[in-house]
FIKEGU-481052 format. One line per 10 residues: for each residue x, y, z of C-alpha. Coordinates in Angstrom, 1 decimal. Layout:
REM residues N
X,Y,Z ~ ...
***
This chain:
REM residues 317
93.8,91.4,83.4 ~ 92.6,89.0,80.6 ~ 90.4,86.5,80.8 ~ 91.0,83.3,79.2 ~ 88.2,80.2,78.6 ~ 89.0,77.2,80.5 ~ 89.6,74.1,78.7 ~ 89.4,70.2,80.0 ~ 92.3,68.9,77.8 ~ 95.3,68.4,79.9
98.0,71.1,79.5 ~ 101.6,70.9,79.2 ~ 104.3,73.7,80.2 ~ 104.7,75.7,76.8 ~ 100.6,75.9,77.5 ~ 101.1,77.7,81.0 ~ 104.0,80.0,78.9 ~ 102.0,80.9,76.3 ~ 99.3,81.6,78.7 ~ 101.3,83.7,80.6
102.4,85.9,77.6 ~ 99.4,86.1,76.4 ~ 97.4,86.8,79.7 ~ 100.1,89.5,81.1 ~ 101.1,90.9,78.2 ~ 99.7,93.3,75.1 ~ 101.5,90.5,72.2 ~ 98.7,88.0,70.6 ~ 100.0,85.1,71.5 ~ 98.4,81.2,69.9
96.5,80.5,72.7 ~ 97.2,76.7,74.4 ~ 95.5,74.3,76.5 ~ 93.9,76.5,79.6 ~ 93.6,74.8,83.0 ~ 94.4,75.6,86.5 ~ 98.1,73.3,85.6 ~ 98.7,76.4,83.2 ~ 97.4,79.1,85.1 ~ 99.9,77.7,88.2
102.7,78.0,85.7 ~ 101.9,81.1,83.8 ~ 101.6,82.8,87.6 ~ 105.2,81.0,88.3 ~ 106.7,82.3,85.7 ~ 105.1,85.8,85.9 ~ 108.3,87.5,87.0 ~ 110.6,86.1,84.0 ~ 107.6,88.3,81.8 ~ 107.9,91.1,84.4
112.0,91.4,83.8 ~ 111.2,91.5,80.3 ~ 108.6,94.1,80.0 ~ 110.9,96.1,82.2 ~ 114.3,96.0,80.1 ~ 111.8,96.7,77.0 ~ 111.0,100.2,79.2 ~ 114.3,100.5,79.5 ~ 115.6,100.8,76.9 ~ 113.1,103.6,76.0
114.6,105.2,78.7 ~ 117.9,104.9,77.9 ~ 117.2,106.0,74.6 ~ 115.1,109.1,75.6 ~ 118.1,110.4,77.8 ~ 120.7,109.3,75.1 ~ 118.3,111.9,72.9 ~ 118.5,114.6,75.3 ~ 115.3,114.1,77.2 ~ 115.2,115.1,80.7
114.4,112.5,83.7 ~ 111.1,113.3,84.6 ~ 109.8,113.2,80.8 ~ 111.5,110.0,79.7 ~ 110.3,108.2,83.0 ~ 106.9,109.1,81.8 ~ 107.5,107.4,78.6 ~ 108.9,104.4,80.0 ~ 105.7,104.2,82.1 ~ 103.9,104.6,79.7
105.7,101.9,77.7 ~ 105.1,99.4,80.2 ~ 101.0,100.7,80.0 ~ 100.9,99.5,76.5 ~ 103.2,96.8,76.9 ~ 100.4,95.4,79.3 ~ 97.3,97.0,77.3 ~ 96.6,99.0,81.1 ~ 95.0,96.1,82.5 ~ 96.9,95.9,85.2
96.0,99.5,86.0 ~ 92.2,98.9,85.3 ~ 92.3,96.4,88.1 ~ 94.0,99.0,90.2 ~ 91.2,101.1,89.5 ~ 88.5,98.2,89.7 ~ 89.4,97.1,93.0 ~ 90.1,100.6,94.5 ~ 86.2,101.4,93.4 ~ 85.3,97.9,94.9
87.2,98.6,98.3 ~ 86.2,102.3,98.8 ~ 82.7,101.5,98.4 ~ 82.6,100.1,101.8 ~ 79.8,97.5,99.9 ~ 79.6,94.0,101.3 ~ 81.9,91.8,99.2 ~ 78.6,90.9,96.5 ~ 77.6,94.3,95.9 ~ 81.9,95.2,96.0
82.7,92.8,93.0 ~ 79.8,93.9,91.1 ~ 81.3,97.7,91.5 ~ 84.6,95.7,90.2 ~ 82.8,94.6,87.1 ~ 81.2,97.4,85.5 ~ 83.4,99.2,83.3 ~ 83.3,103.0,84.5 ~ 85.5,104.1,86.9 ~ 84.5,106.1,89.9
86.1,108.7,91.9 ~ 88.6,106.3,94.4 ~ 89.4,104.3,91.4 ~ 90.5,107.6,89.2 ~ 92.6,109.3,92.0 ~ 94.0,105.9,92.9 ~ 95.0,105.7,89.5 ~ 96.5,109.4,89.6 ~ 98.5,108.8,92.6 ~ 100.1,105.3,91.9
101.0,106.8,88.1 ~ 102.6,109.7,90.0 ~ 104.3,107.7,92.4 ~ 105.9,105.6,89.5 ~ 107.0,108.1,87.4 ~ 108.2,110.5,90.3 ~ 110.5,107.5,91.3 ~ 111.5,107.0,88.4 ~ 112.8,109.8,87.6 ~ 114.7,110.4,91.0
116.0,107.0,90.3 ~ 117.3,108.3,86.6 ~ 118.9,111.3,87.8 ~ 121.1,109.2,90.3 ~ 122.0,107.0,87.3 ~ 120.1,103.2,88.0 ~ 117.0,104.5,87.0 ~ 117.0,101.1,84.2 ~ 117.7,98.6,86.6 ~ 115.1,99.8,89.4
112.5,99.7,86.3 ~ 113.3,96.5,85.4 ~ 113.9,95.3,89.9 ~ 110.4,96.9,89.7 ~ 108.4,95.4,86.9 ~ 109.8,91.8,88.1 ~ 108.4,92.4,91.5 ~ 104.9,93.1,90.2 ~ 104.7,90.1,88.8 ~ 106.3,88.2,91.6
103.3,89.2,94.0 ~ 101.5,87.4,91.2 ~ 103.4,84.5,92.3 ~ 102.8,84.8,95.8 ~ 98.5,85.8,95.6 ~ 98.3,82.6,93.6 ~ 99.7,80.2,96.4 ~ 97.7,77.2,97.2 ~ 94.7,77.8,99.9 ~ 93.9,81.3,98.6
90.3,81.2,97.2 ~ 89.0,83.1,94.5 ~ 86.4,85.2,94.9 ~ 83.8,84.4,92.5 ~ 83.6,81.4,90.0 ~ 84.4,81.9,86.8 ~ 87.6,84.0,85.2 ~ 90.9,84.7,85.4 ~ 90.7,84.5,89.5 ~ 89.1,81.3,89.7
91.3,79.4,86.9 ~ 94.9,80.9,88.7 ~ 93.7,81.2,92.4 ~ 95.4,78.7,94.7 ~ 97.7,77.0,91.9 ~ 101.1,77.7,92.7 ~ 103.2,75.8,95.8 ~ 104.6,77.7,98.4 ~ 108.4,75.9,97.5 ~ 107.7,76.7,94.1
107.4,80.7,95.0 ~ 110.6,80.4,97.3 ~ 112.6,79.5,94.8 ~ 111.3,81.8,92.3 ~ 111.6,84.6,94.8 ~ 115.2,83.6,95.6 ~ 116.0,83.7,92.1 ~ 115.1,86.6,91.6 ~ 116.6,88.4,94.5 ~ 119.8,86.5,93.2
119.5,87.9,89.7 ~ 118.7,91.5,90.8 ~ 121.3,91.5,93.3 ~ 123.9,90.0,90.1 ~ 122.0,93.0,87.8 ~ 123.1,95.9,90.3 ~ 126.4,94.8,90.7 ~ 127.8,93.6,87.5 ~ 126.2,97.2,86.3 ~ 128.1,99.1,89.4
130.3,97.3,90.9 ~ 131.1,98.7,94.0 ~ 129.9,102.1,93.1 ~ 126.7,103.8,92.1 ~ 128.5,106.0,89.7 ~ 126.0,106.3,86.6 ~ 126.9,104.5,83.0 ~ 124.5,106.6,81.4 ~ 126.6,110.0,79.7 ~ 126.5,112.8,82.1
125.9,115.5,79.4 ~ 122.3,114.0,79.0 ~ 121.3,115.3,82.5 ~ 123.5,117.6,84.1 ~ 122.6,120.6,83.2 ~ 119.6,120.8,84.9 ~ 120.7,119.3,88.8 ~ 122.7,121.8,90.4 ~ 125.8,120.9,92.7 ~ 125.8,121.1,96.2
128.4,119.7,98.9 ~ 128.1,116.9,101.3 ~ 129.1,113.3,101.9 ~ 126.9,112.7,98.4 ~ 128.3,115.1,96.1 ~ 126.6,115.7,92.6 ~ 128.1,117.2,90.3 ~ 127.0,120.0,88.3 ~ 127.9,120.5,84.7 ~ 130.2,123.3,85.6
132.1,121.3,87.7 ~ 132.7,118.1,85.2 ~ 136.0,119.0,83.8 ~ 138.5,116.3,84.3 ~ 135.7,113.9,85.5 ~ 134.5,111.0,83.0 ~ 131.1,109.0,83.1 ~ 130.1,112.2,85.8 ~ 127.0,111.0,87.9 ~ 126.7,110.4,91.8
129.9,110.3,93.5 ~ 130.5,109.5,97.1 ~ 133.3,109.7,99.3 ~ 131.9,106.2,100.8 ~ 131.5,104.5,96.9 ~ 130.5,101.2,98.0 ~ 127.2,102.5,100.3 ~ 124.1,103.5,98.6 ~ 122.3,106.8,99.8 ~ 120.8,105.0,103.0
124.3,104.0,104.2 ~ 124.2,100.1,103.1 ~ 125.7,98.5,100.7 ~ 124.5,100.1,97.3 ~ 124.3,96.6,95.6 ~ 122.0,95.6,98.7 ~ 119.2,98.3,97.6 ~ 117.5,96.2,94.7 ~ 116.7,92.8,96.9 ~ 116.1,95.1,99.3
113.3,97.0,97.0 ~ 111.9,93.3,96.0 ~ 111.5,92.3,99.5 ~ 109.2,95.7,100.3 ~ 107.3,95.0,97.2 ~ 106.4,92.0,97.9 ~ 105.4,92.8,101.6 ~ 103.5,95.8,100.0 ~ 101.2,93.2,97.9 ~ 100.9,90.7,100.6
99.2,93.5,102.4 ~ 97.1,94.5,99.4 ~ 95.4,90.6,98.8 ~ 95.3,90.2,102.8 ~ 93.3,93.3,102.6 ~ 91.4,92.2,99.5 ~ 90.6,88.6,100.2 ~ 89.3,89.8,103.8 ~ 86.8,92.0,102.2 ~ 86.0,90.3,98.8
86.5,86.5,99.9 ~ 89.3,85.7,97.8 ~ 91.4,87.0,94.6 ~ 89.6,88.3,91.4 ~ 91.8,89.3,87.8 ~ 91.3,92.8,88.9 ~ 93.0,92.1,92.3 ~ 95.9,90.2,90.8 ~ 96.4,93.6,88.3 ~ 95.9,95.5,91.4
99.0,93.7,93.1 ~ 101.2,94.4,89.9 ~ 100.5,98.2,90.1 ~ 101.1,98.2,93.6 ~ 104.4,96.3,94.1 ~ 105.8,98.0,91.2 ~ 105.2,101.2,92.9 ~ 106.3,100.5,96.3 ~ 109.4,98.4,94.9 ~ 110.2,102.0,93.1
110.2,103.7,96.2 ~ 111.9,101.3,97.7 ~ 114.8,101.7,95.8 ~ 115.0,105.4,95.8 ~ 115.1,105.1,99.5 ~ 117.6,102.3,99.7 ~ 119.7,102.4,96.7
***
């Protein structure tokens, strides 16, 4: 992640948005006032960036299987959307603090691993597995039809650990950058009620999609050919077997549970929630070893709750 100059003057709330666009986000944005008043509200309204990023990647998505793309190839573009979207900073922090952390170096000799601008070997197969990990997801979210709305559930849950690794009483770990300016600036009633709303507006997204089924709005034609059919309480349907069915997709003989046997609508909050407790373990880990957060460790928590919030709604959803 960026880092911006601090600045004495005192800052107003457009200062903190711009901030936030500007920090989080590839799109040169006029830079404002910078204080720790901004940072606290560029990291509160992190996730509102997030949800944006992620209907920008999907809409690539959409459009790639609209084309005729298959699941597994458009999810990689998508990802790779959201990479430029973000200029891979959040993923250079992945790699950063991975290299930090698996040097096993006390936490001065760590952040200076952090700083240097190669990567080494734990930050390059960290890098390879998370990558994996989001675009396999993905993909298996696609082909059951919400593969959209688990980007965008996902993307807002990265930056919602922002949120929560910026509460008040976490330190940073070393004077100076993007850590030290956002570290400790947001309220913990501030982050409830951002986290509420946005378990409230996933849980609205997923159903006002679905309604009480699961059954893909995306046209069958774009990826049936490829999944065969097979039998069970689940059935999916093969493009053989479409005739006389419209929309095709997922269809269930119980249409108002989601693979896992709850309520399908329930899988998305669900997915947040796992995210979040993902990241928490992440920066409990990292401020433990390091002495606080870093930029690299707040890009770190956005790779990594996107990830596990992916999973999460494969498994749930």
């Amino acid at each position: 992640m960026s880092e911006t100059p601090p600045s004495e003057s005192p800052s107003t709330f457009a200062d903190g948005i711009r901030l936030a666009v500007g920090t989080l986000s590839v799109f040169p944005v006029r830079p404002g006032v910078v204080d720790r008043r901004a940072g606290g509200i560029a990291m509160t309204v992190a996730p509102i960036v997030g949800g944006l990023f992620g209907a920008v990647a999907g809409v690539v998505l959409t459009l790639a299987l609209w084309l005729g793309v298959t699941p597994l190839p458009a999810s990689v573009l998508a990802v790779g959307t959201l990479a430029l979207l973000t200029r891979g900073l959040h993923l250079d922090g992945l790699a950063d603090l991975a290299d930090g952390l698996g040097s096993g170096k006390p936490a001065e000799q760590a952040l200076d691993i952090m700083k240097r601008s190669d990567i080494g070997p734990f930050g390059v197969v960290t890098l390879v597995f998370t990558l994996l990990i989001q675009v396999g997801t993905l993909s298996e979210a696609t082909t059951a039809g919400v593969g959209p709305i688990a980007l965008v559930t996902a993307c807002v849950t990265g930056r919602l650990a922002l949120t929560w690794a910026c509460l008040a009483g976490i330190p940073s770990a070393r004077p100076g950058g993007l850590g030290s300016m956002v570290a400790g600036t947001v309220r913990r009633g501030v982050a409830l009620v951002m986290t509420v709303l946005v378990l409230a507006g996933t849980t609205a997204l997923a159903f006002s999609s679905h309604g009480d089924t699961f059954t893909s709005w995306l046209p069958i034609s774009s990826f049936t050919t490829f999944v065969p059919a097979y039998a069970g309480d689940g059935i999916l349907l093969g493009h053989d077997m479409m005739s006389g069915f419209e929309g095709g997709g997922i269809l269930s003989t119980s249409p108002a549970l989601g693979g896992s046997g709850i309520p399908a609508w329930w899988g998305f909050p669900v997915a947040v929630l796992v995210g979040l407790l993902v990241a928490w373990a992440l920066r409990r880990r990292a401020v433990r070893r390091l002495g606080g957060v870093t930029g690299d460790v707040l890009g770190a928590l956005v790779e990594t709750a996107t990830a596990a919030a992916l999973v999460a709604c494969v498994i749930v959803a």
